[in-house]
Biotite code that builds the C-alpha atoms (Angstrom):
import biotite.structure as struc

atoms = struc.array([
    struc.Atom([0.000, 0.000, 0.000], chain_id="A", res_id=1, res_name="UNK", atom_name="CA", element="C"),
    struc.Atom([1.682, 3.200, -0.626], chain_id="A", res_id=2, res_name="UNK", atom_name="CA", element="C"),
    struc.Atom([2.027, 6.325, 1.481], chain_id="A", res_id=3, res_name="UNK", atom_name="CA", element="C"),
    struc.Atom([-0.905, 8.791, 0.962], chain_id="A", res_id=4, res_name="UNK", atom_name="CA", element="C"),
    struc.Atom([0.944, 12.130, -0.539], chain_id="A", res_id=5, res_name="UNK", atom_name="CA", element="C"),
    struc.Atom([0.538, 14.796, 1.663], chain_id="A", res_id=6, res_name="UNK", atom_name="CA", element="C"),
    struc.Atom([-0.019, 18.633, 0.836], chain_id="A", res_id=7, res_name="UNK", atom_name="CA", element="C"),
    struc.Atom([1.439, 21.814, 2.516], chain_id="A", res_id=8, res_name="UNK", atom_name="CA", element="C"),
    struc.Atom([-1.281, 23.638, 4.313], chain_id="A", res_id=9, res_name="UNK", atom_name="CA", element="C"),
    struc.Atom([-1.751, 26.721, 7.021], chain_id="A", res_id=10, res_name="UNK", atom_name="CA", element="C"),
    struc.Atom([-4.118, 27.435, 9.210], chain_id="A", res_id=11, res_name="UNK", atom_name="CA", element="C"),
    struc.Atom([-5.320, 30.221, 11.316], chain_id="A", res_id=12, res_name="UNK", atom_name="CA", element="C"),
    struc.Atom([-7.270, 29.977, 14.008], chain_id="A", res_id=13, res_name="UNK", atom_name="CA", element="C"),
    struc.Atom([-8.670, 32.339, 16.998], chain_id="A", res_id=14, res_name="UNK", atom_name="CA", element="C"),
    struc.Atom([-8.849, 30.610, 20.318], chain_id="A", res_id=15, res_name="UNK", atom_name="CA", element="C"),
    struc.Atom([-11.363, 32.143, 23.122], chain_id="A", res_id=16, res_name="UNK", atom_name="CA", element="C"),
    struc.Atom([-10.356, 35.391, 24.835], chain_id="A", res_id=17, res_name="UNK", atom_name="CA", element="C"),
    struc.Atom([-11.062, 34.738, 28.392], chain_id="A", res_id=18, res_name="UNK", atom_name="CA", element="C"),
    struc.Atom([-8.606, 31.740, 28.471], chain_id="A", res_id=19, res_name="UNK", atom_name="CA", element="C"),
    struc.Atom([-5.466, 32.537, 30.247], chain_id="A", res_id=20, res_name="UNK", atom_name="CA", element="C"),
    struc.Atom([-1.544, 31.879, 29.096], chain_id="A", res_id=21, res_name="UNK", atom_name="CA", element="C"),
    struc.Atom([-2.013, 27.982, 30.306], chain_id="A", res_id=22, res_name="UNK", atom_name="CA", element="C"),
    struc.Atom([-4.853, 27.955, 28.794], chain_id="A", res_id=23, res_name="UNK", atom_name="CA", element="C"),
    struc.Atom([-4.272, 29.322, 25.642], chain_id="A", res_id=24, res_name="UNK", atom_name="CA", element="C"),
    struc.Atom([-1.348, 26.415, 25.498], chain_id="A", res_id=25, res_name="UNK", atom_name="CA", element="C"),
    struc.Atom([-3.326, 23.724, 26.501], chain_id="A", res_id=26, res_name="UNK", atom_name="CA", element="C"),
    struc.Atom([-6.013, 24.268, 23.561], chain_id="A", res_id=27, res_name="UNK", atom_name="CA", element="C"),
    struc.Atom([-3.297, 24.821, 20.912], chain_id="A", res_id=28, res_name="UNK", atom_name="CA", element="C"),
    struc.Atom([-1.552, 21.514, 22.195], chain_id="A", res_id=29, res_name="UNK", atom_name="CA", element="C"),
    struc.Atom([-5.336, 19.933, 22.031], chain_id="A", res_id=30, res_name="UNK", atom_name="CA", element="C"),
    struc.Atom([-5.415, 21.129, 18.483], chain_id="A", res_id=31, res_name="UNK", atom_name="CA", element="C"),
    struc.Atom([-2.040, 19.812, 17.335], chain_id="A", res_id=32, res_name="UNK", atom_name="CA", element="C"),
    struc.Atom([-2.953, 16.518, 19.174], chain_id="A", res_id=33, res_name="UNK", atom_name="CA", element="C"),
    struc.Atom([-6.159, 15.738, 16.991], chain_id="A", res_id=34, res_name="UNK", atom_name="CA", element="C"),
    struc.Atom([-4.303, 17.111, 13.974], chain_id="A", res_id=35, res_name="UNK", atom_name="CA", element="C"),
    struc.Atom([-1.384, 14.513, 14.329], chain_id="A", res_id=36, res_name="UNK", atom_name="CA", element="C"),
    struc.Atom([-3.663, 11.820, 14.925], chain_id="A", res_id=37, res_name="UNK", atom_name="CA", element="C"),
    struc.Atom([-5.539, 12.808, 11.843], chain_id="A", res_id=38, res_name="UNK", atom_name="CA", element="C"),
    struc.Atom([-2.438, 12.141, 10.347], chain_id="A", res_id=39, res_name="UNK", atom_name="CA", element="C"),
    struc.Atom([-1.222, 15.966, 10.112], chain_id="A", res_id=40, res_name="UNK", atom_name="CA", element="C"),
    struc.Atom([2.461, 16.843, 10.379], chain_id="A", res_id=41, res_name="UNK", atom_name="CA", element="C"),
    struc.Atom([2.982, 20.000, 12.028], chain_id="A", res_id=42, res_name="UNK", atom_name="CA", element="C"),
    struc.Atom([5.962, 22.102, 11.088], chain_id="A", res_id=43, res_name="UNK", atom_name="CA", element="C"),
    struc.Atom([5.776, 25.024, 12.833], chain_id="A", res_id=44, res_name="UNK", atom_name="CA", element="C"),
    struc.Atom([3.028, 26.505, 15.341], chain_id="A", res_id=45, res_name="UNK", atom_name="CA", element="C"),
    struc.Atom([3.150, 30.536, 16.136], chain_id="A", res_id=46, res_name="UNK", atom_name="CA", element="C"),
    struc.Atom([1.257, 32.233, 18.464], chain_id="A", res_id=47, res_name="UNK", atom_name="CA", element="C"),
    struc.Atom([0.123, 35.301, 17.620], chain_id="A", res_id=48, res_name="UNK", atom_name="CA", element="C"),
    struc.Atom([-1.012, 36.897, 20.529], chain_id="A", res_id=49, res_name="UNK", atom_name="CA", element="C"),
    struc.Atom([-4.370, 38.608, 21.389], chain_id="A", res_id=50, res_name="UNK", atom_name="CA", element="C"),
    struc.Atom([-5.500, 40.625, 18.991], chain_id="A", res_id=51, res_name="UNK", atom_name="CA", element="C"),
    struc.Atom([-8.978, 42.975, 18.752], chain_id="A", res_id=52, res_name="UNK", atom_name="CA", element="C"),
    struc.Atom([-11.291, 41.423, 15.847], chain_id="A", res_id=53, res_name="UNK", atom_name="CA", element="C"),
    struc.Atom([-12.724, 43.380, 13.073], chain_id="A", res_id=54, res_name="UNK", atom_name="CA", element="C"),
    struc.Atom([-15.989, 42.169, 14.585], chain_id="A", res_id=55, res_name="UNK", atom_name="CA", element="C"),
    struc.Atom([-17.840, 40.688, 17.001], chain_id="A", res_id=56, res_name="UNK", atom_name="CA", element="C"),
    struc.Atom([-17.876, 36.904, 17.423], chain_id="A", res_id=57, res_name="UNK", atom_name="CA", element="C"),
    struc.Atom([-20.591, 35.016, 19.755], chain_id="A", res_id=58, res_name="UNK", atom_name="CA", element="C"),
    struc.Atom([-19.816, 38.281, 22.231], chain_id="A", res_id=59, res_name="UNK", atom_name="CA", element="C"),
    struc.Atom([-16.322, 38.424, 22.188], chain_id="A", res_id=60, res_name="UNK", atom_name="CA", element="C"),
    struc.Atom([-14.051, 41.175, 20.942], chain_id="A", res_id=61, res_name="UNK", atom_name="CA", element="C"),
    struc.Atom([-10.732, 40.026, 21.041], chain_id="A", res_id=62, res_name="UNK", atom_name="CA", element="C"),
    struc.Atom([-9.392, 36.753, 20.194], chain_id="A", res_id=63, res_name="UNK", atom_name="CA", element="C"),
    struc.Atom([-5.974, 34.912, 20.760], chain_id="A", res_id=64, res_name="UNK", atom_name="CA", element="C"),
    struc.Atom([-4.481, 34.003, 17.004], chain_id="A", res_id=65, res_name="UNK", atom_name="CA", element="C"),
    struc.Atom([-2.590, 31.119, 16.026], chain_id="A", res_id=66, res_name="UNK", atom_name="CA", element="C"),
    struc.Atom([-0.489, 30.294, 12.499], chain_id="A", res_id=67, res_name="UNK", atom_name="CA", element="C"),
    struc.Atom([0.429, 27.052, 12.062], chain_id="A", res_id=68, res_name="UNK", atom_name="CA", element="C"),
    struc.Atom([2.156, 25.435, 9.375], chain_id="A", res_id=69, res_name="UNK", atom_name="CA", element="C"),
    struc.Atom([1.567, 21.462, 8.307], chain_id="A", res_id=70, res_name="UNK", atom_name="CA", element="C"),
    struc.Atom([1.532, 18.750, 5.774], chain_id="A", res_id=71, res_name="UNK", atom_name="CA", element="C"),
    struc.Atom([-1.428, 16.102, 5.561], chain_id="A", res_id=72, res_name="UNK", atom_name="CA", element="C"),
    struc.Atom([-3.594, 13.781, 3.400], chain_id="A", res_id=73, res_name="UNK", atom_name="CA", element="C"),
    struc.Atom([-5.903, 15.670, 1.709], chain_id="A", res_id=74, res_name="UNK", atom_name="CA", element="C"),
    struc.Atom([-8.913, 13.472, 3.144], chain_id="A", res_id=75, res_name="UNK", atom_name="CA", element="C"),
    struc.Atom([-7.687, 14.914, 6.607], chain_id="A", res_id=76, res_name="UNK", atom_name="CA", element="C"),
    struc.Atom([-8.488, 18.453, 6.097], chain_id="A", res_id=77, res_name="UNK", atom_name="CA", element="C"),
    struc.Atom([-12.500, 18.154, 6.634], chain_id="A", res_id=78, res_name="UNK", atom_name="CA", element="C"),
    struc.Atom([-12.228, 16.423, 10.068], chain_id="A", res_id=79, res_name="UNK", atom_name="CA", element="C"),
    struc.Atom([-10.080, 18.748, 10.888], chain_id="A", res_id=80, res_name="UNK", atom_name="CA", element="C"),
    struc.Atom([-12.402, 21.973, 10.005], chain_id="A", res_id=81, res_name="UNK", atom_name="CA", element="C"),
    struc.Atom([-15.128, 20.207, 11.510], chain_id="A", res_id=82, res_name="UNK", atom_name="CA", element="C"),
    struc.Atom([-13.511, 19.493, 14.485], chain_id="A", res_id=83, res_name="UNK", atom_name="CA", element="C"),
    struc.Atom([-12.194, 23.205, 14.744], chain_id="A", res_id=84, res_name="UNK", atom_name="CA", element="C"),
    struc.Atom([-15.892, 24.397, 14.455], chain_id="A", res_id=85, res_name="UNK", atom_name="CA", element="C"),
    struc.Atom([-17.608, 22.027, 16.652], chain_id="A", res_id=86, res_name="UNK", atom_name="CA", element="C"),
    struc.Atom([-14.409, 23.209, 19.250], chain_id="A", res_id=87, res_name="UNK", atom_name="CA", element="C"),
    struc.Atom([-15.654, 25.233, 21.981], chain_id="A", res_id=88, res_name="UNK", atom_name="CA", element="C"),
    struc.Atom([-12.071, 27.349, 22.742], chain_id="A", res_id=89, res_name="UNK", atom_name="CA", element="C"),
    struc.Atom([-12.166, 28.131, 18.525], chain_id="A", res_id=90, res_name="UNK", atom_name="CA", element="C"),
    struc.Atom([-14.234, 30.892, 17.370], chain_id="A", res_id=91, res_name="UNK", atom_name="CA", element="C"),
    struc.Atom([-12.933, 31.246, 13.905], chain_id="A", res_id=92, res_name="UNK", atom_name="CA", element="C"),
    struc.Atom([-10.919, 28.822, 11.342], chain_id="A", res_id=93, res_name="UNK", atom_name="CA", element="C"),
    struc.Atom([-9.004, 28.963, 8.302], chain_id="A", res_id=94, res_name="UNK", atom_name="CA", element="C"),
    struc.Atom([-7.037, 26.336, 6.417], chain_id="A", res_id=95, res_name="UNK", atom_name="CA", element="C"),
    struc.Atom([-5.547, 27.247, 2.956], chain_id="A", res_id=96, res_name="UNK", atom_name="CA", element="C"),
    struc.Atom([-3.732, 25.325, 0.809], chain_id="A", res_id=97, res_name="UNK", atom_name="CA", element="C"),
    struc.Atom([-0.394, 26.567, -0.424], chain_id="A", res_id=98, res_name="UNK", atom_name="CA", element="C"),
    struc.Atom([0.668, 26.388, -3.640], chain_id="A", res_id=99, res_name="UNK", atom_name="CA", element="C"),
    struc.Atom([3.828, 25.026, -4.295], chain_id="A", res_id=100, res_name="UNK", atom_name="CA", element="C"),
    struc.Atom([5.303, 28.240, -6.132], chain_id="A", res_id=101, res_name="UNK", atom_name="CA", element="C"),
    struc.Atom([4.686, 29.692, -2.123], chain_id="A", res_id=102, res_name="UNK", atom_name="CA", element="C"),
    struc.Atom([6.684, 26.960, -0.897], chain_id="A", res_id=103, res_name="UNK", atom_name="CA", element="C"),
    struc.Atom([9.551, 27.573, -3.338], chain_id="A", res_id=104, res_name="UNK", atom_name="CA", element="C"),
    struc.Atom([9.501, 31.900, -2.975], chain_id="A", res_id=105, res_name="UNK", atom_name="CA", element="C"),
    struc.Atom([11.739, 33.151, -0.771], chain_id="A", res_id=106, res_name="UNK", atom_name="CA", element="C"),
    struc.Atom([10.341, 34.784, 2.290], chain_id="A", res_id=107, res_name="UNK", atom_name="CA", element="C"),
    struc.Atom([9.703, 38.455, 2.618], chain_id="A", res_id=108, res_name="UNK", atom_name="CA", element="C"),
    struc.Atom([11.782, 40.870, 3.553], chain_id="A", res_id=109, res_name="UNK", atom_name="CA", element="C"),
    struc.Atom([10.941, 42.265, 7.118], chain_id="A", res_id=110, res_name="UNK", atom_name="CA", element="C"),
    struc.Atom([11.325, 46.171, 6.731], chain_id="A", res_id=111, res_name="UNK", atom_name="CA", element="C"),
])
């Protein structure tokens, strides 16, 4: 049987505001558990920090953002939005697929 081929992705996601520092960690670890086991490998998680939104979501104002980077079947991808939405510490999802002329660019200059 051969390996399944596995896509670059990112996601962003906005994790409740009224979670402290601990918190915040434990449901970003939560989240990169359930994306390994969906067969997801993470390459690099960044936390954004807490950040006002451009609107209000379920009540809430602010949000805590996190970028991370992965690889993973492409079957993988809808458990993993639907587990994101049905998640009660993330208000807001995003997963993109990058294309590979991303992958190849180098990155941008920081001014």
């Amino acid at each position: 049987m051969t390996e399944p081929k596995l896509e670059q992705y990112e996601v962003v996601y906005i994790i409740r505001p009224n979670l402290d520092e601990e918190g915040v960690d434990k449901s970003v670890a939560v989240v990169e558990e359930f994306m390994k086991n969906q067969g997801c490998v993470i390459e690099s998680t960044e936390k954004k920090g807490r950040k006002r939104l451009a609107y209000e979501v379920n009540k809430m104002r602010d949000g805590y953002y996190v970028h991370t980077v992965f690889k993973a079947p492409t079957q993988s991808i809808a458990p993993v939005k639907r587990w994101m939405g049905l998640s009660e510490d993330v208000i807001r999802n995003l997963i993109v697929q990058l294309p590979k002329a991303a992958m190849l660019a180098p990155p941008p200059v920081q001014a």
